[in-house]
C-alpha positions in Angstrom: 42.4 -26.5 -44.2 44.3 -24.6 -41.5 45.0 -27.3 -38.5 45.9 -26.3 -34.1 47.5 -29.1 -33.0 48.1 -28.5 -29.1 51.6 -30.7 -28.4 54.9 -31.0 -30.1 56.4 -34.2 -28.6 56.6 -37.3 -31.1 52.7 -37.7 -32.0 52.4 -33.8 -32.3 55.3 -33.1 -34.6 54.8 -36.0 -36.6 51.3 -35.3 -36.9 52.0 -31.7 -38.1 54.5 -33.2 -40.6 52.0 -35.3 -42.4 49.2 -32.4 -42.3 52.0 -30.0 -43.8 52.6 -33.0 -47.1 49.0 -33.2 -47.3 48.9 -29.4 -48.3 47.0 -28.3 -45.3 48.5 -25.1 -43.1 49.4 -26.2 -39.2 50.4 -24.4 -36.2 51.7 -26.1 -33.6 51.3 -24.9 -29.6 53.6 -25.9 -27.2 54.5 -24.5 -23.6 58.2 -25.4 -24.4 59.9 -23.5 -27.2 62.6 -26.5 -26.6 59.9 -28.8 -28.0 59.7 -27.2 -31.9 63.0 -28.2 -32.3 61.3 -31.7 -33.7 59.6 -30.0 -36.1 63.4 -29.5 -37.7 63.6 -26.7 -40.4 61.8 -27.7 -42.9 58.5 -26.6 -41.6 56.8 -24.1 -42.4 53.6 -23.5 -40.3 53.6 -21.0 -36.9 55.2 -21.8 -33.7 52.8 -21.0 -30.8 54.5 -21.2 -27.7 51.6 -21.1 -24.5 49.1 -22.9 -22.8 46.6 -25.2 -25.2 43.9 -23.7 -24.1 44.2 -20.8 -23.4 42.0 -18.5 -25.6 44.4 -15.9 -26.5 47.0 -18.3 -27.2 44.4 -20.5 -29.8 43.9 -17.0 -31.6 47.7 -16.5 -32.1 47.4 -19.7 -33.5 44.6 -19.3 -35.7 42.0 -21.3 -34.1 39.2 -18.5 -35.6 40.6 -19.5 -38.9 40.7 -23.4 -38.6 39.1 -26.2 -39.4 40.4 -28.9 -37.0 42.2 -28.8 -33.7 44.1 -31.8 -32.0 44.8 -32.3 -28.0 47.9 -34.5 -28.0 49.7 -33.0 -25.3 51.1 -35.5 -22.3 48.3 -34.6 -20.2 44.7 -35.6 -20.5 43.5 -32.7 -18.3 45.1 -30.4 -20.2 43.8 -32.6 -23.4 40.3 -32.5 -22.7 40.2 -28.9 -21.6 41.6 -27.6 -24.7 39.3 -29.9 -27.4 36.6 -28.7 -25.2 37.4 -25.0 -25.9 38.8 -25.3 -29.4 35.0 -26.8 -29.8 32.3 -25.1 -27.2 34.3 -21.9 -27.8 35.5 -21.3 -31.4 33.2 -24.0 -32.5 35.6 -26.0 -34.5 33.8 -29.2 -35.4 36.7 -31.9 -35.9 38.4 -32.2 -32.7 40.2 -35.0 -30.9 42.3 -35.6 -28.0 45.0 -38.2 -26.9 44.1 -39.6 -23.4 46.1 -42.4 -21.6 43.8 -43.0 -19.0 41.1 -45.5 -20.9 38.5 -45.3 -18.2 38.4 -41.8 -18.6 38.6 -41.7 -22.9 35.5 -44.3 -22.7 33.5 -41.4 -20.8 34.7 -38.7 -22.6 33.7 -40.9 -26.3 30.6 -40.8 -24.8 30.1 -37.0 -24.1 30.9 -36.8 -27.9 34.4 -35.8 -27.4 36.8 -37.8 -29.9 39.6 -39.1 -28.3 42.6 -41.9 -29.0 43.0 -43.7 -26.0 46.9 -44.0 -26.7 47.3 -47.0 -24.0 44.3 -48.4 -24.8 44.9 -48.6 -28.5 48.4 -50.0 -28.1 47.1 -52.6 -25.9 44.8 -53.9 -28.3 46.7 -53.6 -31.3 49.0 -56.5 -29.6 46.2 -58.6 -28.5 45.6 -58.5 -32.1 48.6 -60.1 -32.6 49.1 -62.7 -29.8 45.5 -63.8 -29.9 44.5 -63.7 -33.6 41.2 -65.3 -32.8 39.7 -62.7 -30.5 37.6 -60.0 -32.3 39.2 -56.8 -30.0 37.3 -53.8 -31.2 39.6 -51.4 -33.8 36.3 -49.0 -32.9 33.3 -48.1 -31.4 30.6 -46.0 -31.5 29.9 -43.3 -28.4 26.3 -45.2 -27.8 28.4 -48.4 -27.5 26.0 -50.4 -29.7 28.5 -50.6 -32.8 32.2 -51.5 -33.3 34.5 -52.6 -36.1 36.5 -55.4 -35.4 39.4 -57.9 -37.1 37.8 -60.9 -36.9 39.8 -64.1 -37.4 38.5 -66.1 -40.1 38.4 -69.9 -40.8 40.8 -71.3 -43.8 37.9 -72.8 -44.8 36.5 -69.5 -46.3 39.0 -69.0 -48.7 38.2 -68.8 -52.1 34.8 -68.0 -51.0 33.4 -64.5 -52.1 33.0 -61.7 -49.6 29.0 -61.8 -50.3 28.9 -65.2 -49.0 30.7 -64.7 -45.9 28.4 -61.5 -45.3 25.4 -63.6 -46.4 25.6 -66.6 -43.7 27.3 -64.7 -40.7 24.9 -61.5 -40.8 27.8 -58.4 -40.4 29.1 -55.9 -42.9 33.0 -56.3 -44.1 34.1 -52.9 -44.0 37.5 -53.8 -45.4 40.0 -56.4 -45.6 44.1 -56.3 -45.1 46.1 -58.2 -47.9 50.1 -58.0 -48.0 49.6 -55.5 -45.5 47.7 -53.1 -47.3 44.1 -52.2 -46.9 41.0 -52.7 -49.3 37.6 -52.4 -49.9 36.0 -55.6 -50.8 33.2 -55.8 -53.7 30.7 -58.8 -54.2 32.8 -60.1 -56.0 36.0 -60.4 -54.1 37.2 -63.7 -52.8 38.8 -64.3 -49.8 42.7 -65.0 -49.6 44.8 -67.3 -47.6 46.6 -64.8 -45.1 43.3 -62.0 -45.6 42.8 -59.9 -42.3 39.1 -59.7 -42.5 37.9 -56.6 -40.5 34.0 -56.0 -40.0 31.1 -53.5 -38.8 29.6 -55.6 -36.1 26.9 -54.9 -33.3 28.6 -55.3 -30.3 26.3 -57.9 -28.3 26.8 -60.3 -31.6 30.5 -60.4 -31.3 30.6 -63.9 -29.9 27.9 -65.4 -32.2 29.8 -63.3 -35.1 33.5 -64.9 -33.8 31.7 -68.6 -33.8 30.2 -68.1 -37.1 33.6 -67.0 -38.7 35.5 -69.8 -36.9 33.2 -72.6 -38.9 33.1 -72.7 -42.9 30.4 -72.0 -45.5 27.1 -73.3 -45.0 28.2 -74.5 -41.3 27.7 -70.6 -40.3 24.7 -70.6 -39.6 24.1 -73.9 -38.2 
């Protein structure tokens, strides 16, 4: 797949880098020619130099041609003006844009523009870690009625199957971390001491979900 990505600070080149190992073809835009320099030598996909989105620029860099298109420039104007174009204009279905501004990347979610709220995210990726029991959403769906969350879960679970713990507490485990890496959990999988238990959760049953998590089997639903 042939991939526009508008931005080449850190995100953007290292973004293109990945897409490049992956086998897909990128072209990267940029209004500084400065900026390619962190795509070192080694890469082999088209330096656009321009404005994101501006038409004539997405053309030179194959936007009629491509499959996906990423807004991570520094500005979130600029951002959501070009995954607008790239999408109402050259009608390039996966789009995203980087926004810093989370008030604004909540609205844009909404108007069914993707977007990585890059504060945001950060923020709640630490919460994560400083308050383990809190069930801070990892996602959420535009109509705001679904998220997956890391839920922390009670030691008393452990060596208690997945099925059970989806059984009594009512939500869907959508995967689970283990040494750091991720997997999907069968039936038959049993919970682990040290097991980051992540879930598909409606969002007004996150409390209830939290409490239920917190107690062991059979107290769940009690």
């Amino acid at each position: 797949m042939h991939v526009v990505i508008m931005g080449c600070g850190r995100v953007g080149s290292t973004l293109a880098h990945s897409l490049e190992q992956q086998g897909h073809t990128v072209a990267v835009i940029d209004q500084d020619p400065k900026a390619f320099r962190r795509l070192g030598s080694g890469f082999g996909g088209r330096r656009v130099t321009g404005v994101g989105f501006d038409q004539d620029t997405l053309r030179e860099a194959g936007i009629e041609e491509a499959g996906a298109f990423a807004a991570v420039s520094s500005g979130d104007n600029s951002n959501i003006i070009a995954a607008r174009v790239a999408r109402e204009m050259f009608g390039i279905e996966n789009v995203a844009a980087r926004i810093y501004d989370p008030k604004r990347a909540e609205v844009y979610q909404r108007l069914g523009i993707p977007t990585v709220a890059t504060v945001r995210w950060t923020s709640d990726q630490m919460m994560r870690r400083l308050l383990p029991s809190g069930a801070e959403p990892l996602w959420r769906d535009p109509s705001g009625g679904v998220q997956l969350a890391e839920v922390h879960t009670s030691e008393a679970w452990v060596g208690h199957k997945v099925s059970s713990l989806q059984e009594e507490t009512g939500v869907r485990v959508a995967f689970i971390t283990r040494l750091g890496e991720a997997t999907l959990p069968t039936s038959q999988t049993v919970l682990q001491e040290g097991d980051l238990v992540h879930v598909m959760v409606r969002c007004d049953s996150v409390a209830a979900v939290e409490a239920a998590f917190a107690k062991g089997p059979g107290e769940a639903q009690s």
